[in-house]
Every structure is written in C-alpha cells, then in structure tokens.
Gaussian input, Z-matrix of N, CA and C with variables (Angstrom, degrees):
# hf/3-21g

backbone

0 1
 N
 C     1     B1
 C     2     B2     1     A1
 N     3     B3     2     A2     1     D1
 C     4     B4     3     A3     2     D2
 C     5     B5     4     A4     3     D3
 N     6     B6     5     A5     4     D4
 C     7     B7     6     A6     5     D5
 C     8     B8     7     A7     6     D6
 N     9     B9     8     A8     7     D7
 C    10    B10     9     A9     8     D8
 C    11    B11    10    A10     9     D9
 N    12    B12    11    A11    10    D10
 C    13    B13    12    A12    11    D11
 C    14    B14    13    A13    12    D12
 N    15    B15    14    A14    13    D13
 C    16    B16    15    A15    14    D14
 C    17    B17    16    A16    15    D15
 N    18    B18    17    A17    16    D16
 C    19    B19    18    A18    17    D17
 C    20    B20    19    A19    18    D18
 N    21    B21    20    A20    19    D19
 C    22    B22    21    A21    20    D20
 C    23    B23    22    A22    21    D21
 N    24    B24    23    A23    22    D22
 C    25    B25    24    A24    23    D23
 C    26    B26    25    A25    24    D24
 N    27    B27    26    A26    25    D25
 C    28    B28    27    A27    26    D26
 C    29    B29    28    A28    27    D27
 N    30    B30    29    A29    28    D28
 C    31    B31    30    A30    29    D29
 C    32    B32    31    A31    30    D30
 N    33    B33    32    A32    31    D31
 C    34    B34    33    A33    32    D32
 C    35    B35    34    A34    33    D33
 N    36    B36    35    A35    34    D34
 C    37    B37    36    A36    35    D35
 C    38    B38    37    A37    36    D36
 N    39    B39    38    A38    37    D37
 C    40    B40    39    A39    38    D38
 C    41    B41    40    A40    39    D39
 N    42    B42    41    A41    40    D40
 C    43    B43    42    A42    41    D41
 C    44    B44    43    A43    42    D42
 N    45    B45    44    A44    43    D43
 C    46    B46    45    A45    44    D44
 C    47    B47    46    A46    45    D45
 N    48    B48    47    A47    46    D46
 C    49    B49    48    A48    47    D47
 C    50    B50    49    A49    48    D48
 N    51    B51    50    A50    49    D49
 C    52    B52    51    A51    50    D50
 C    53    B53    52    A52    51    D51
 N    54    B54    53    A53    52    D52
 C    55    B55    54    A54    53    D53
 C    56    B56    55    A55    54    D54
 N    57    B57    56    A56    55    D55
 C    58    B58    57    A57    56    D56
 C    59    B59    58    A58    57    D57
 N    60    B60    59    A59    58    D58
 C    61    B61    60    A60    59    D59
 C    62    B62    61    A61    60    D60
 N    63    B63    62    A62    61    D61
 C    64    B64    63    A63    62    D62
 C    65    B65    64    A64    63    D63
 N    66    B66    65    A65    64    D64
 C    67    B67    66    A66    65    D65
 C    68    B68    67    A67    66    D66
 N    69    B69    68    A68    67    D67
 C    70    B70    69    A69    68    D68
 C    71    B71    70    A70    69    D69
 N    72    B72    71    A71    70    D70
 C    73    B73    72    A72    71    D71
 C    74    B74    73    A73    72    D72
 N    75    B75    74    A74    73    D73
 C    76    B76    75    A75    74    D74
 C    77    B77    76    A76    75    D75
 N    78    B78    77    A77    76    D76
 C    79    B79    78    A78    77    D77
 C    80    B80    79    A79    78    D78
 N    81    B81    80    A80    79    D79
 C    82    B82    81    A81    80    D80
 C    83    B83    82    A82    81    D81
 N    84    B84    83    A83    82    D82
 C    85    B85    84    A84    83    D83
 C    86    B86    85    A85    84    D84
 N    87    B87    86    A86    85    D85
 C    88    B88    87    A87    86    D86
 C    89    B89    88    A88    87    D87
 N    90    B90    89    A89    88    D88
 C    91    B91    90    A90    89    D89
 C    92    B92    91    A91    90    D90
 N    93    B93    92    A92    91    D91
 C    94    B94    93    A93    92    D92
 C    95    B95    94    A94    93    D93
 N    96    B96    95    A95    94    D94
 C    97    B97    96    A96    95    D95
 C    98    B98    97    A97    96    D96
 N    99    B99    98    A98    97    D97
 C   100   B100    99    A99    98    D98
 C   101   B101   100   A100    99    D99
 N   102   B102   101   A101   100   D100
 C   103   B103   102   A102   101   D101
 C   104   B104   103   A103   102   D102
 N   105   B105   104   A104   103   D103
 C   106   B106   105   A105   104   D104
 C   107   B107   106   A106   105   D105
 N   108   B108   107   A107   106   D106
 C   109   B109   108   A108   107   D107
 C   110   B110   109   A109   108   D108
 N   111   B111   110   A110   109   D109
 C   112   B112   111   A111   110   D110
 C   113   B113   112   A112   111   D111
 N   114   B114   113   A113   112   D112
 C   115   B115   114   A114   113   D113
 C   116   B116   115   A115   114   D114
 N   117   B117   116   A116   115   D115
 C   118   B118   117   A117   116   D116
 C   119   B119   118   A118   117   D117
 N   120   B120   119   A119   118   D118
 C   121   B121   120   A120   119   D119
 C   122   B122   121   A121   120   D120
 N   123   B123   122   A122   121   D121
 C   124   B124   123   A123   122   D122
 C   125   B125   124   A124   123   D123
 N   126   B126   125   A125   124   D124
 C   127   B127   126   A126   125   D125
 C   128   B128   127   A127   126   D126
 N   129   B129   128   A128   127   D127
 C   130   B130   129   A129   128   D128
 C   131   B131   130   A130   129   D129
 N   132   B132   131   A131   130   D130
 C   133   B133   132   A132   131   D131
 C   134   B134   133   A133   132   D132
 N   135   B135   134   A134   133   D133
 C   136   B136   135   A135   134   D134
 C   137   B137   136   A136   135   D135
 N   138   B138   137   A137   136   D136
 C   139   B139   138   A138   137   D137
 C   140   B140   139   A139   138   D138
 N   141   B141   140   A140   139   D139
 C   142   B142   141   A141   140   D140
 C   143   B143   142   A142   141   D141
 N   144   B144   143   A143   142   D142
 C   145   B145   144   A144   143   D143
 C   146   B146   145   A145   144   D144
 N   147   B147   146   A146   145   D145
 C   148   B148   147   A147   146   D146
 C   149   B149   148   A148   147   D147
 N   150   B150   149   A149   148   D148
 C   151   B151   150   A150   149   D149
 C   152   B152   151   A151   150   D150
 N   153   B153   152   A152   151   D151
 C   154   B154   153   A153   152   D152
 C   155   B155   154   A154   153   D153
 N   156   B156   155   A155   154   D154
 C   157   B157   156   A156   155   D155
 C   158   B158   157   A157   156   D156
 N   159   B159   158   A158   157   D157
 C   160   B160   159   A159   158   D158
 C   161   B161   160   A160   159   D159
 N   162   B162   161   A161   160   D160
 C   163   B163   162   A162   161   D161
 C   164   B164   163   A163   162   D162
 N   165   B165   164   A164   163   D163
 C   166   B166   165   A165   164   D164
 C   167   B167   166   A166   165   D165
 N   168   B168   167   A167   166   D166
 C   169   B169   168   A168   167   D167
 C   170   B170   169   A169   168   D168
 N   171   B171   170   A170   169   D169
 C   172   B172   171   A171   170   D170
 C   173   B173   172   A172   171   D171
 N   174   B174   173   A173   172   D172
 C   175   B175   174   A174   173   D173
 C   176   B176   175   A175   174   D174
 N   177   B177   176   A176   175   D175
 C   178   B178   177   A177   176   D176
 C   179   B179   178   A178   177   D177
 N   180   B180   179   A179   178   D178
 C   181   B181   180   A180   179   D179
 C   182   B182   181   A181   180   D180
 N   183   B183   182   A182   181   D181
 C   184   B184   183   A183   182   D182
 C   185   B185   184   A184   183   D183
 N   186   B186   185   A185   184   D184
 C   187   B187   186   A186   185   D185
 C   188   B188   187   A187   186   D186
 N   189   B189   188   A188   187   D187
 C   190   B190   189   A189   188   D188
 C   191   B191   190   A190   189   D189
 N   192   B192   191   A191   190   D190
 C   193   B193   192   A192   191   D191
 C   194   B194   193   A193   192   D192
 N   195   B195   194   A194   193   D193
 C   196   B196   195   A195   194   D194
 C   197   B197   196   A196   195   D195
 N   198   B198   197   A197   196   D196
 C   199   B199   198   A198   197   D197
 C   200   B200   199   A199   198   D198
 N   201   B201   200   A200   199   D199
 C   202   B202   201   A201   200   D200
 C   203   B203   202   A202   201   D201
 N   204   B204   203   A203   202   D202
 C   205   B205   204   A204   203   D203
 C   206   B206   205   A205   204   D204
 N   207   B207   206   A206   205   D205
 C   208   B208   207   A207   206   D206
 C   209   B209   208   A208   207   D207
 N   210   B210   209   A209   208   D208
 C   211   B211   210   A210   209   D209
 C   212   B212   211   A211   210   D210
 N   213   B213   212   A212   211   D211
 C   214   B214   213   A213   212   D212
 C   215   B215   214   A214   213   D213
 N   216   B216   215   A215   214   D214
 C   217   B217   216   A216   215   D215
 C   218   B218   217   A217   216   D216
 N   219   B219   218   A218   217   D217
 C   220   B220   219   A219   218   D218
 C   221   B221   220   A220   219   D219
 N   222   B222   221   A221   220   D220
 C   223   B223   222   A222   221   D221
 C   224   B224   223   A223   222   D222
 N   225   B225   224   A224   223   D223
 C   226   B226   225   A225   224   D224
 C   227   B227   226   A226   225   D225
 N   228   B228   227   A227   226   D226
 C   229   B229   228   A228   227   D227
 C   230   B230   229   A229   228   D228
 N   231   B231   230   A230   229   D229
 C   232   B232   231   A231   230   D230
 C   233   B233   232   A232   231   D231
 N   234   B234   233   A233   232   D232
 C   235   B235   234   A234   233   D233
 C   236   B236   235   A235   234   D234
 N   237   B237   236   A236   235   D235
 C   238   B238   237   A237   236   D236
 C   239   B239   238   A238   237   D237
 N   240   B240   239   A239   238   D238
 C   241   B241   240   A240   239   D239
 C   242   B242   241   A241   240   D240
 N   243   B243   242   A242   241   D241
 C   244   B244   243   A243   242   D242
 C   245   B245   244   A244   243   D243
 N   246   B246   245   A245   244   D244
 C   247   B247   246   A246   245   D245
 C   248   B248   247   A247   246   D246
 N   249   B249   248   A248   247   D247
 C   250   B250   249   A249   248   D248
 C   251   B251   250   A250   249   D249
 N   252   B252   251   A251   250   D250
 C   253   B253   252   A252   251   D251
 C   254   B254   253   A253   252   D252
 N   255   B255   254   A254   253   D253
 C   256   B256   255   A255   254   D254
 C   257   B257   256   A256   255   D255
 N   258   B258   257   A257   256   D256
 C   259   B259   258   A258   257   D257
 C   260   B260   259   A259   258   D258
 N   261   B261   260   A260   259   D259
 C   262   B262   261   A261   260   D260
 C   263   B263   262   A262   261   D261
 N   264   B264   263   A263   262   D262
 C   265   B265   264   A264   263   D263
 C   266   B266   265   A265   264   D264

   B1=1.4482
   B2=1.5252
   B3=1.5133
   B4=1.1770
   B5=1.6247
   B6=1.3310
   B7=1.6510
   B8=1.4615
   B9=1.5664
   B10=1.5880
   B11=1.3188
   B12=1.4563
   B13=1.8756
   B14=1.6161
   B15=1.5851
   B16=1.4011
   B17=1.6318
   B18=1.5674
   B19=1.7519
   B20=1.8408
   B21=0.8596
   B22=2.0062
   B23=1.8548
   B24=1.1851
   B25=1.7445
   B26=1.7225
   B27=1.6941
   B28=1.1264
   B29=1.7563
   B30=1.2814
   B31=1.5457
   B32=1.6681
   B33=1.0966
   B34=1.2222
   B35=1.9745
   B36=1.7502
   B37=1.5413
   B38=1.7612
   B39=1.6252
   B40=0.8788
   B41=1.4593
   B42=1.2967
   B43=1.4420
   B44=1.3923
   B45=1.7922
   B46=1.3898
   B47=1.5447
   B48=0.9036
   B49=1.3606
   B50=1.6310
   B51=1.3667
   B52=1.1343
   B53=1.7938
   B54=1.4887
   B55=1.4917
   B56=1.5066
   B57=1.3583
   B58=1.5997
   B59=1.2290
   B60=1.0562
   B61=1.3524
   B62=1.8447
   B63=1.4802
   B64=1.9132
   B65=1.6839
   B66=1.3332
   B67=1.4447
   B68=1.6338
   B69=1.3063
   B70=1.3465
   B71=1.9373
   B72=1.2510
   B73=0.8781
   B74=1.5680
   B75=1.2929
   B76=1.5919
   B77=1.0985
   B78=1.4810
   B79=1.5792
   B80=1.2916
   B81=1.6835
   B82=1.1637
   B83=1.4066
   B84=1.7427
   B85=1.5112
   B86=1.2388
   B87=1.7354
   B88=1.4735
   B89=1.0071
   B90=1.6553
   B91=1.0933
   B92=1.5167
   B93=1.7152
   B94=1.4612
   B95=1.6967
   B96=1.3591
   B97=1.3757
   B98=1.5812
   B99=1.9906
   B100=1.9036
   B101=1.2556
   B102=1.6668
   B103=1.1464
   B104=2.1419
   B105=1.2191
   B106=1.2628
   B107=1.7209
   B108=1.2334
   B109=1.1165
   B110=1.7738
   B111=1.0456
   B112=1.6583
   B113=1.4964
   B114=1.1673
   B115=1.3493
   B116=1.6174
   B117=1.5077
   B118=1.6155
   B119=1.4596
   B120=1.2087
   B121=1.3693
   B122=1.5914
   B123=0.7828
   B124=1.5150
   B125=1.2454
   B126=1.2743
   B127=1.3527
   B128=1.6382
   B129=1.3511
   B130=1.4428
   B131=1.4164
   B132=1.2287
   B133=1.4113
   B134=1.3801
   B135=1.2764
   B136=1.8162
   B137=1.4694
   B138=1.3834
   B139=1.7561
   B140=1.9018
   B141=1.6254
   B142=1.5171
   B143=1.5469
   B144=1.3371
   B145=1.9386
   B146=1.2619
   B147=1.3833
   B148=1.5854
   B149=1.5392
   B150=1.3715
   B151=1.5825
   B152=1.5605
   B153=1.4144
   B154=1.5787
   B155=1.2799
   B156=1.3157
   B157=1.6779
   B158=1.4207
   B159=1.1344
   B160=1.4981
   B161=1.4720
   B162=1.4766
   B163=1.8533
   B164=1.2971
   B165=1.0312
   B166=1.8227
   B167=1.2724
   B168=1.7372
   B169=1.3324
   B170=1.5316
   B171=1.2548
   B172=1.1358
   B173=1.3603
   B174=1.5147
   B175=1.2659
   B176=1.6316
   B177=1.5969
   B178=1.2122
   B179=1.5137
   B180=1.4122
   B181=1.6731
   B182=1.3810
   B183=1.3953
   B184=2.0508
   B185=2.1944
   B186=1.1318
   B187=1.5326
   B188=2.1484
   B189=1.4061
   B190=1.5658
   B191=1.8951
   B192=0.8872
   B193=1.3778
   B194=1.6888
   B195=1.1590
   B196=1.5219
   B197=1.5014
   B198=1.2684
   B199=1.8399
   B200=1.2711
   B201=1.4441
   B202=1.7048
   B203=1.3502
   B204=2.0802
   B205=1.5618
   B206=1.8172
   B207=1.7534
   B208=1.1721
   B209=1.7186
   B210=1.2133
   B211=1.7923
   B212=1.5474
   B213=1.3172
   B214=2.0771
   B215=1.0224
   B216=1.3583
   B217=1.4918
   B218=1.4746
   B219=1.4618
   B220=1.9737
   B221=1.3775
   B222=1.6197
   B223=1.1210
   B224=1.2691
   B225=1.6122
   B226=1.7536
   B227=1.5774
   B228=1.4719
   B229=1.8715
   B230=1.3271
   B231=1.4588
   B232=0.9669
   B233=1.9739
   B234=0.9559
   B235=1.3070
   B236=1.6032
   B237=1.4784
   B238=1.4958
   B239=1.5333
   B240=1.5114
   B241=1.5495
   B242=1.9427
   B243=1.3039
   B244=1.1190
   B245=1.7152
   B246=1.2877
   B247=1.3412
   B248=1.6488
   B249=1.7242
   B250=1.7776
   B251=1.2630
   B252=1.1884
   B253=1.2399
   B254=1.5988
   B255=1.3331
   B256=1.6488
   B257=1.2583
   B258=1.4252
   B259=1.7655
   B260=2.0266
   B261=0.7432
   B262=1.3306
   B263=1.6941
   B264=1.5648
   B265=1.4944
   B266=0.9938
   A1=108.95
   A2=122.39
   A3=122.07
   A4=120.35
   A5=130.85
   A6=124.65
   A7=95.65
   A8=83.75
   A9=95.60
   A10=126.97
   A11=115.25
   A12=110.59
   A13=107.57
   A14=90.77
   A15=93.39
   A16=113.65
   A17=97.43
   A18=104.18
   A19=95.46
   A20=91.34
   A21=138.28
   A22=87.73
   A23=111.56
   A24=110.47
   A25=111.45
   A26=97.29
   A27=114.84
   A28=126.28
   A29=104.06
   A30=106.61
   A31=100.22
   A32=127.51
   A33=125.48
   A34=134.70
   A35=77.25
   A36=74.04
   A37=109.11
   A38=111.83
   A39=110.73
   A40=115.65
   A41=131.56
   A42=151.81
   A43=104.90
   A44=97.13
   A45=93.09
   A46=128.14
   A47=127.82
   A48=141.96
   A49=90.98
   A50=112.39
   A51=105.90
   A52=120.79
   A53=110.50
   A54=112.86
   A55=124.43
   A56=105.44
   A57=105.20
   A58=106.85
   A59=118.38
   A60=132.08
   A61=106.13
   A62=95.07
   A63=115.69
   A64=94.13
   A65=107.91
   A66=116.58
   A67=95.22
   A68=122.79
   A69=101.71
   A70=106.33
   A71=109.61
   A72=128.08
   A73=106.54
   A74=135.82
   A75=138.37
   A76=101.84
   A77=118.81
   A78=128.98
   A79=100.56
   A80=138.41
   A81=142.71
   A82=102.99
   A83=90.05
   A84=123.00
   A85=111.35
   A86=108.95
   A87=114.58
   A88=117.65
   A89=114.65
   A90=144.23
   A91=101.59
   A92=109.80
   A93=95.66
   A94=95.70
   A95=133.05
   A96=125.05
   A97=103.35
   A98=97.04
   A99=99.18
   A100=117.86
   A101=123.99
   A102=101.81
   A103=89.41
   A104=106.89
   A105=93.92
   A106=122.22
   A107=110.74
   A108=118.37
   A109=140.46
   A110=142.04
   A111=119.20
   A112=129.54
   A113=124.77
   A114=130.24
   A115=117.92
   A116=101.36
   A117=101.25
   A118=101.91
   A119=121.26
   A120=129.44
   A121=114.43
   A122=145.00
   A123=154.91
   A124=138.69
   A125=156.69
   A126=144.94
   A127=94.11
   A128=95.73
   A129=106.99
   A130=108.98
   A131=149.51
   A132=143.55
   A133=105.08
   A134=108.29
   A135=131.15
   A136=92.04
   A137=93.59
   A138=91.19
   A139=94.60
   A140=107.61
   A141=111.21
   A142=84.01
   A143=99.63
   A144=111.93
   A145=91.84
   A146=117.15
   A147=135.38
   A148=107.81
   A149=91.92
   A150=119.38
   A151=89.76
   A152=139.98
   A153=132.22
   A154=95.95
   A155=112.79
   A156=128.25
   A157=121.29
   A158=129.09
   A159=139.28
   A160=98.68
   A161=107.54
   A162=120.21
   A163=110.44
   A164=122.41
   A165=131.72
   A166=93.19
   A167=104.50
   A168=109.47
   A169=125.24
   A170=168.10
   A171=152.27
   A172=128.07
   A173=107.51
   A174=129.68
   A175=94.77
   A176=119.95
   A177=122.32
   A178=125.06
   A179=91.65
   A180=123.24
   A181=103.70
   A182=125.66
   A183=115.83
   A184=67.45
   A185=105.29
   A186=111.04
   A187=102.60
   A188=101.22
   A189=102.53
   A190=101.42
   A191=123.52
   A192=127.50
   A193=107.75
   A194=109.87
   A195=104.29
   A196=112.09
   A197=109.82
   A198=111.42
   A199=113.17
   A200=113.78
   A201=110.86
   A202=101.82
   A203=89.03
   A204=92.84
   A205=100.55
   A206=94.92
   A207=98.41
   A208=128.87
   A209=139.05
   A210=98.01
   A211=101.50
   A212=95.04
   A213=113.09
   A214=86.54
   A215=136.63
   A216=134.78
   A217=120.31
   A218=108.25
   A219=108.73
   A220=85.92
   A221=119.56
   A222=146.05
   A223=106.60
   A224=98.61
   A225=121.26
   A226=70.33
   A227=96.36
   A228=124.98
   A229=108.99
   A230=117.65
   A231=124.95
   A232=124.03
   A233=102.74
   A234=116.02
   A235=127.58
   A236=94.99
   A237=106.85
   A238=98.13
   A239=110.26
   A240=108.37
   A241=94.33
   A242=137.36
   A243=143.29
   A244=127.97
   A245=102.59
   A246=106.16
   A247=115.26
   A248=92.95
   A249=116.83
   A250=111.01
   A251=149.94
   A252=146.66
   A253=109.74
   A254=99.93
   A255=113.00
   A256=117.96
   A257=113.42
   A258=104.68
   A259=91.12
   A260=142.30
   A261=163.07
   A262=103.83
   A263=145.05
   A264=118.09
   A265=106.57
   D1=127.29
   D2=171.93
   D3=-69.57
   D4=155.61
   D5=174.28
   D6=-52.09
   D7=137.93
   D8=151.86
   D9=-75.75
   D10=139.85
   D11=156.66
   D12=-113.24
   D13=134.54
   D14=171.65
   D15=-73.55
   D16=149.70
   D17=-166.62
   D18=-91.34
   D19=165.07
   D20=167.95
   D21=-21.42
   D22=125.79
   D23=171.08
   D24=-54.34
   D25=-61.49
   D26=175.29
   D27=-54.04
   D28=-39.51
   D29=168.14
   D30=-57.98
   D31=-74.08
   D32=175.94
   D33=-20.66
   D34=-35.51
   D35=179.06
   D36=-91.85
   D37=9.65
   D38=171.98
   D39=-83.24
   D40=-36.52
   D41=145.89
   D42=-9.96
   D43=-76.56
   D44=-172.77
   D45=-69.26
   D46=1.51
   D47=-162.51
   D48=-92.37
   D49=-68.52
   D50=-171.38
   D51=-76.59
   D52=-2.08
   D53=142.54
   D54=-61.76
   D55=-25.94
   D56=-177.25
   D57=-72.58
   D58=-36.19
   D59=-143.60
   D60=-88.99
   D61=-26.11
   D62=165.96
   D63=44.68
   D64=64.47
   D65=-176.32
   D66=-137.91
   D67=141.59
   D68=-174.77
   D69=-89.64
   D70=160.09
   D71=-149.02
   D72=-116.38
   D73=162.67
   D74=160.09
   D75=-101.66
   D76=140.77
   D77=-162.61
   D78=-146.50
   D79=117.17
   D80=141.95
   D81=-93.23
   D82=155.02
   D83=-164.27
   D84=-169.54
   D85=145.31
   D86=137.18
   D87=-67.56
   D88=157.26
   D89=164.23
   D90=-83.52
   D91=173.37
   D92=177.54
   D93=-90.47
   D94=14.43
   D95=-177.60
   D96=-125.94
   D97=32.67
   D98=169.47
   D99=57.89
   D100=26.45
   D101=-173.28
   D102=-111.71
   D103=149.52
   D104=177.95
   D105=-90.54
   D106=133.42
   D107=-172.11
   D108=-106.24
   D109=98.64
   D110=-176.23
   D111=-89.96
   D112=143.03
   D113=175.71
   D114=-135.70
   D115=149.65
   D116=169.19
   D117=-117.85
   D118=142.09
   D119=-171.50
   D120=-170.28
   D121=164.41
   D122=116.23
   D123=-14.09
   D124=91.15
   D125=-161.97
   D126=-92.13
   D127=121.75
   D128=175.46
   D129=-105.11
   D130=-27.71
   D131=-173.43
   D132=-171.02
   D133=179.12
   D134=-171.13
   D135=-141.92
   D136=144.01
   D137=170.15
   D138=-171.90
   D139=172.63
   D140=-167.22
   D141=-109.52
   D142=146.18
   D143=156.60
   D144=-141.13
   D145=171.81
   D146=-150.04
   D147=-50.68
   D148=75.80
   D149=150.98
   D150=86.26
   D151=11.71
   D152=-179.62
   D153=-107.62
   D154=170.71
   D155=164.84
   D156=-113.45
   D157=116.21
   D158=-160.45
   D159=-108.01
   D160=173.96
   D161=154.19
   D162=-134.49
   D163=167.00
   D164=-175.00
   D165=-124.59
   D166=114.34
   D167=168.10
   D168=-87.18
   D169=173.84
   D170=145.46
   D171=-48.47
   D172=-11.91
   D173=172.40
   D174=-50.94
   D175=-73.34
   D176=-119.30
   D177=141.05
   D178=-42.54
   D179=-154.62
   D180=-86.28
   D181=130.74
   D182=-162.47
   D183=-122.35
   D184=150.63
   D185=170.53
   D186=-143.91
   D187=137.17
   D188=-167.64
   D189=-71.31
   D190=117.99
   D191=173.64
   D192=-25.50
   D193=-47.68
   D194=-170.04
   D195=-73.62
   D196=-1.21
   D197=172.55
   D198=-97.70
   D199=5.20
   D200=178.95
   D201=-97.35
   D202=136.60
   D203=-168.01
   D204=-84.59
   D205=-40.53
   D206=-167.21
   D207=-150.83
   D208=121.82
   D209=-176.98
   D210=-132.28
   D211=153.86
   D212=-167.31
   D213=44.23
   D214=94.78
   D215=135.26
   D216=83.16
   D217=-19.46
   D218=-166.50
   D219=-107.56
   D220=141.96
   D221=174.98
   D222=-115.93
   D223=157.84
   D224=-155.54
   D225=-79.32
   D226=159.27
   D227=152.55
   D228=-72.56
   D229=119.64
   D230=-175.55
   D231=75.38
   D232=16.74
   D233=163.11
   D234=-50.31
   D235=-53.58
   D236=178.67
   D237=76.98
   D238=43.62
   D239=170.31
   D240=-157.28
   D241=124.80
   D242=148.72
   D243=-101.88
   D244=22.71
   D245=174.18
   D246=150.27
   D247=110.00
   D248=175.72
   D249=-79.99
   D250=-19.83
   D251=-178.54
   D252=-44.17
   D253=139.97
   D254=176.46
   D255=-110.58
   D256=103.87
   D257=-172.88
   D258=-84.17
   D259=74.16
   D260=176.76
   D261=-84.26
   D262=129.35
   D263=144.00
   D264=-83.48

C-alpha cells in the first residue's frame, strides 16, 4: 500500500454531500494498479483503515479517498483532470 494523502477539505465536503443525498453518484478513480476507473453507485459510509480514508459504496466496493479523481463533475485539487466526459456517439 502506498502512503496515504489526505484529500482537499472542500473536495471532501463534496463526498459528503452527495452521501447525504444517498443518490447514486459518478465516481472516477484509481485502481490500486493505476488504472482509471468509473462507477455509479451510492455512497454509503466513510470510515478509517490503517491510517487511510475509504468510502462504502453500495456496491460492495470500499475505494481510498486519495484515488478519487472525481464525482458528478467536481474534480479533486490537484488531480490533473478537469473533465471526464466523452463527447463520443
């Protein structure tokens, strides 16, 4: 496991908001093998494991806070990403 860094205050309270909100959500992420990932899900909880900060998705799926790139549209500080959207047909 790499060190954790704790994320952005404000990113965070974006997290929780949309835990309140128990609406599912779009979620980019690393993987722990860097690959980037998206999900829609639910944020069901926050919780500490050895010294990192996770979320509990409804999935199943616990993801370390510091691997989220981004969710509904707002990106971490310092991400080095301002926008996943795929203009794709």
């Amino acid at each position: 496991m790499t060190d954790y860094k704790p994320i952005d205050c404000s990113f965070y309270d974006h997290l929780e908001a949309a835990a309140t909100m128990k609406n599912y959500s779009r979620i980019h992420y690393f993987s722990e093998i860097h690959e980037l990932l998206k999900i829609d899900a639910i944020i069901r909880d926050f919780f500490i494991k050895d010294g990192a900060e996770y979320m509990q998705l409804n999935t199943g799926e616990q993801i370390r806070l510091d691997r989220i790139v981004g969710i509904n549209g707002i990106y971490a500080p310092g991400s080095g990403f301002d926008d996943l959207s795929c203009e794709c047909d």
